[in-house]
N, C-alpha and C positions, 0 to 999 in steps of 0.2 A: 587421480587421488582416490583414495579408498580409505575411505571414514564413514564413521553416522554424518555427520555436517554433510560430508559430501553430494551422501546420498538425498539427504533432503533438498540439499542445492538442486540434483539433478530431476527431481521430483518435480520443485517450483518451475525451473524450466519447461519441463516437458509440457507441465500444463496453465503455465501463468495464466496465461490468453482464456481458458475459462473461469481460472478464480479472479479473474481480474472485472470478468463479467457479471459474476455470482457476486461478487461484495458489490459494486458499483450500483445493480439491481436492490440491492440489500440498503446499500446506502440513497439510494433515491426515493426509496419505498417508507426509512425512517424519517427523511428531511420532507418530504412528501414536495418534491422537485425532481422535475428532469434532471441529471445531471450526465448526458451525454453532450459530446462535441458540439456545439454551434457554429453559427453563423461569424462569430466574433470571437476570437480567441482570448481576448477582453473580458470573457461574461466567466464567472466565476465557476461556472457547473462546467463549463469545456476546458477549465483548467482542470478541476479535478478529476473528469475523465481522463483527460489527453497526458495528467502525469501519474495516472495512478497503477500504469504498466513498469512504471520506476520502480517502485514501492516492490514489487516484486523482485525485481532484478537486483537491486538493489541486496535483499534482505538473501539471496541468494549468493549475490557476490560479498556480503559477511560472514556466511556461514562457510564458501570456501575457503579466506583467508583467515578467520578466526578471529577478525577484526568489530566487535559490534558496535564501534563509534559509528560507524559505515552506516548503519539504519540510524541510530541516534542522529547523528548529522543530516539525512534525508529527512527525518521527522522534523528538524529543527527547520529546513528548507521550503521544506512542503507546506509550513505552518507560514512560513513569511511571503510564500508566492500568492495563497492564498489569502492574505490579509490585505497586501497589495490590490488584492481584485476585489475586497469585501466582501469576500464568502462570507457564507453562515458561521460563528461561531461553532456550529453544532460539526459541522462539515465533515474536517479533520477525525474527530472522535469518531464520529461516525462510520467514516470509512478505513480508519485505525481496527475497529473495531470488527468490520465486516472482514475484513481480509483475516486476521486473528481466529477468526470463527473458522476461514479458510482452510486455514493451516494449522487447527486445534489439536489433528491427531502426528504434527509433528513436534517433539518436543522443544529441539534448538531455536526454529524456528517463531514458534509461539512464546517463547522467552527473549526473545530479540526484538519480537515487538511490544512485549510487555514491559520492556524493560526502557525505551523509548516512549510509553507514552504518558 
C-alpha cells in the first residue's frame, strides 16, 4: 500500500512499543499512579498498561483500511474494560491524550483519535 495513511500506519508500527511507553509514562505521571502491569490482571492500572499496545495497532489497522469506526470502537471498548475494573475516571482521557501527543506530527492519525474521544 502506498498512501499518507499507509505511511503513518507503517510509522506507528515500527515504533509503537516506544510511544506506547512515552504516553503510558505521561499517563502515570498525570493520574500520579503506577499504571504498569501487576500482580493481578484485575487491578485497573495493568489493564491499562497491558491494553494500551491496542490503541496503537488498532489506530494503525484504521488508517490502513480507511476504516475510523476501528479506533471509535476500541475507544468505546477500552472505556467499558476499564470501568469494569473501576479505573479512574481520569484514566482513559488521559491516556487518549498521551498517545495523541504521540502521534501529533502525524495528521490522519491524530484525527482519528480526536475524533474518537
Amino acid at each position: 500500500l502506498r498512501h499518507a495513511d499507509a505511511d503513518e500506519a507503517q510509522v506507528l508500527l515500527a515504533s509503537g512499543e516506544e510511544m506506547v511507553r512515552a504516553a503510558l509514562a505521561a499517563t502515570a505521571a498525570a493520574l500520579g499512579r503506577d499504571v504498569r502491569p501487576a500482580a493481578t490482571p484485575d487491578d485497573w492500572g495493568s489493564g491499562l498498561a497491558g491494553f494500551a499496545p491496542h490503541v496503537v495497532d488498532f489506530l494503525a489497522g484504521a488508517l490502513l483500511t480507511g476504516d475510523p469506526t476501528v479506533v471509535d470502537e476500541t475507544h468505546t471498548w477500552y472505556a467499558e474494560v476499564l470501568a469494569g475494573r473501576d479505573a479512574d475516571p481520569r484514566a482513559l482521557p488521559e491516556l487518549w491524550a498521551a498517545i495523541a501527543h504521540e502521534v501529533r506530527e502525524m495528521p490522519s492519525a491524530a484525527a482519528l483519535l480526536a475524533r474518537a474521544s
